[in-house]
N, C-alpha and C positions, 0 to 999 in steps of 0.2 A: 500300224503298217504304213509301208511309203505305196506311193503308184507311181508307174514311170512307164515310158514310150521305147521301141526299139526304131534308132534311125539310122543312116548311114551317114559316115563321116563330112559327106561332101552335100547332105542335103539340109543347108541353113535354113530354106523354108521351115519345113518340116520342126527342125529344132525350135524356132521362133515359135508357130506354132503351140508346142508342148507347152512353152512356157506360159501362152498365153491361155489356155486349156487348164492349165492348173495343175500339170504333172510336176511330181519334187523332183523328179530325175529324166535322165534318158540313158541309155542301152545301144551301144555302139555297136557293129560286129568285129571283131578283132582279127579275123584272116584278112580283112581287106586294108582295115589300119595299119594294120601291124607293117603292111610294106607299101604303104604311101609316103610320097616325098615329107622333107621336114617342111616345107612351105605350107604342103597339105595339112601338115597336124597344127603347123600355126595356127591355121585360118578355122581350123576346129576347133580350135580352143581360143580363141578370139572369137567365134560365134556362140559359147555357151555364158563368156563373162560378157556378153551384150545381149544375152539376155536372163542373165542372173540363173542359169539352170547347170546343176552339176552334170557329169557324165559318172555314174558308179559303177557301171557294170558292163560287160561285155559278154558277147555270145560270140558261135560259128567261131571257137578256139584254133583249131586246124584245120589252114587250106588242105583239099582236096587230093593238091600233091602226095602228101602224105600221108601214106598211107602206115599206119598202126598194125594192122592185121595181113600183112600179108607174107610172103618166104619168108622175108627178111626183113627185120626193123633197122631203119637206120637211124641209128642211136643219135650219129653225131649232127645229124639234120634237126631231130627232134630238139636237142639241148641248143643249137643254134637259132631255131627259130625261138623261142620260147623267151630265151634271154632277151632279146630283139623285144619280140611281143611284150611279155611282160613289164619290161622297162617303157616301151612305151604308155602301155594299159596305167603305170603306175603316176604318167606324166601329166594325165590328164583327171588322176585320180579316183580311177576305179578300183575296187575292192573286192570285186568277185569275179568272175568267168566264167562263161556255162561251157560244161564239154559239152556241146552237142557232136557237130562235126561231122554226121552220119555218113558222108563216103570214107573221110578218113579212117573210121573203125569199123567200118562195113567186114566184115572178117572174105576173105578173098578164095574163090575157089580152090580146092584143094589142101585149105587149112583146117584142122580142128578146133572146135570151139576151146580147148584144155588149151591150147597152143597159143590161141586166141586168148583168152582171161592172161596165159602167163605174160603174152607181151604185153597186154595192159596194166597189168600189175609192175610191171618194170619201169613203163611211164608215169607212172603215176608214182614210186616208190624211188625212181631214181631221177626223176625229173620235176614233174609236176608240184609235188608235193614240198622239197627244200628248195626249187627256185621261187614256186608259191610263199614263202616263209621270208625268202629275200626281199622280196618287194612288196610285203605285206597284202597277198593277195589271196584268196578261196577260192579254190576250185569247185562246182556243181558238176556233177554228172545230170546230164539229162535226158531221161530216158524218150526217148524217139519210137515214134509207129513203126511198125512193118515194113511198113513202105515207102520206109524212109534210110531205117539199115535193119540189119538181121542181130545187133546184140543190144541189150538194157533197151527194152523194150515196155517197160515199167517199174512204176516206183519200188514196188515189189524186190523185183530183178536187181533190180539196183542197189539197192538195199542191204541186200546180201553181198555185194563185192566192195562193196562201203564198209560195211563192217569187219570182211576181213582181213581188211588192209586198218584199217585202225589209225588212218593218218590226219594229225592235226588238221590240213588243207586240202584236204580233199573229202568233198561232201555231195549231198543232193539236191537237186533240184526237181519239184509236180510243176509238170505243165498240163493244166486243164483239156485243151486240147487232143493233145495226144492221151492222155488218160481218155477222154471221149471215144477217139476211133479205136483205139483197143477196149475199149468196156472195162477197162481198168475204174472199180468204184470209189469216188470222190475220199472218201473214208480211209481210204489206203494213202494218204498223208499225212494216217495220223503213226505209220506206222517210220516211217524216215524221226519223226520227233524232234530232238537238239539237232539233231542231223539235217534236218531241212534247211538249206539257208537261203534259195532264191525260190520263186515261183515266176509260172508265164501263163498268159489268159489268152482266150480270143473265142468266139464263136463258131463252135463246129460245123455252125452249116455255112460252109464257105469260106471259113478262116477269116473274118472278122473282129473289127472290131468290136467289145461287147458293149451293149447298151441296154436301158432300161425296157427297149419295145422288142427285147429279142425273144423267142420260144423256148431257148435255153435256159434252164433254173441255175443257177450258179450256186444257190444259196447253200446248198451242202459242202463245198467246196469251201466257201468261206466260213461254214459251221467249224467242216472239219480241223480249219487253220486255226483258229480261235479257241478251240479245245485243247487243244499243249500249248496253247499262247504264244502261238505265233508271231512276229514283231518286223519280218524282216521285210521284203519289196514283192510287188506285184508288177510285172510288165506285159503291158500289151503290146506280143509279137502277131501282129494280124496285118489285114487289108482292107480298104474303106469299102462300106457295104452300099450295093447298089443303090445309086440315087442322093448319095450323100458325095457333098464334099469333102476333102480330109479336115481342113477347120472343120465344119459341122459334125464329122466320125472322132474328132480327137474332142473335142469339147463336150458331146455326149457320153462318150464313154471315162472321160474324168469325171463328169458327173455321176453319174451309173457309179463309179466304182469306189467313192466317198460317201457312200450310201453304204454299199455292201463293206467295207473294212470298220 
């Protein structure tokens, strides 16, 4: 397994950091890349070869704007940003994408959930999936708490509309986390399989980052990964836990999590 950091495009510190922490990667967000100037993407991509760390993957796939689930999908918004997005994701050499996204797919008052899966199924069947192929990119779906949106709300959840769509590039992603605030058990990653192709970590109590002095067992989480032989990335999407600095939270929990993989 890899470990990697989630950072934002504009924050070199941070990037340095990782690298000096000991992460093989870092995790960009792509609603915010995706429509930053080209000067911006230069200087991102001139801070990851100065300091020797790739950028693979990306989250937060669709700004906010758009909306997925609501009266009306607008098709031609979707395949416009994506092309954009993707093309850039692919520039900098990322290989996956987490749907997250949760305002985007939040299904919108006065739609049906049935109404709701079909527009997603269209995104994903008519979009997602062959410009994914284009740019040689995977899609994760990842499932989000509660309280974050109302659909794929577990691996479980997820799972099932993963499979029946049956599409090369589009797959799943367990986030430790959010399996936490839903009591979603660890174990239920082994049920995603070949299907799993990203993961995300952090510390339930308070969305941290995780370390060796935390309360939280991780260990079945990484049992569970290890039992279909898991191979793919771990990112820690979190925030530094009180009393630490972000050097001292990224370097213990690089450490922390070369222990556990």
């Amino acid at each position: 397994m890899k470990i990697g950091c989630t950072v934002g495009y504009k924050d070199t510190e941070k990037i340095a950091l990782c690298a000096k922490a000991g992460f093989d990667y870092v995790e960009v967000a792509l609603n915010s890349f995706a429509v930053c100037t080209d000067e911006e993407c230069e200087s991102f991509k001139k801070a990851l070869k100065e300091n020797n760390i790739p950028c693979e993957a990306a989250n937060c796939l669709f700004p906010g704007s758009i909306k997925l689930c609501a009266e009306t999908l607008d098709e031609k918004a979707v395949e416009e940003y994506l092309e954009k997005a993707f093309a850039r994701a692919k520039d900098v050499g990322v290989d996956t994408v987490v749907f997250g996204s949760g305002g985007s797919r939040f299904i919108q008052e006065g739609i049906t959930r049935e109404k709701a899966l079909c527009q997603l199924e269209t995104v994903c069947v008519k979009y997602l999936d062959p410009i994914g192929r284009k740019y040689g990119i995977t899609v994760v779906i990842e499932p989000l708490n509660k309280k974050e949106t109302n659909i794929f709300n577990s691996v479980e959840e997820s799972m099932v509309f993963v499979n029946k769509l049956g599409l090369a590039n589009v797959k799943c992603l367990a986030d430790s986390y959010h399996m936490d605030v839903e009591s979603e058990p660890y174990t239920n990653v082994k049920l995603a399989g070949k299907d799993l192709r990203h993961t995300h970590i952090a510390n339930p109590d308070g969305r941290v980052m995780p370390a060796a002095s935390d309360a939280n067992d991780y260990s079945l989480f990484f049992a569970s990964l290890k039992e279909f032989g898991y191979e793919g990335r771990v990112s820690v999407e979190a925030g530094v836990p009180e009393g630490k600095t972000l050097a001292e939270a990224l370097s213990d929990s690089a450490e922390f999590l070369r222990k556990c993989i």
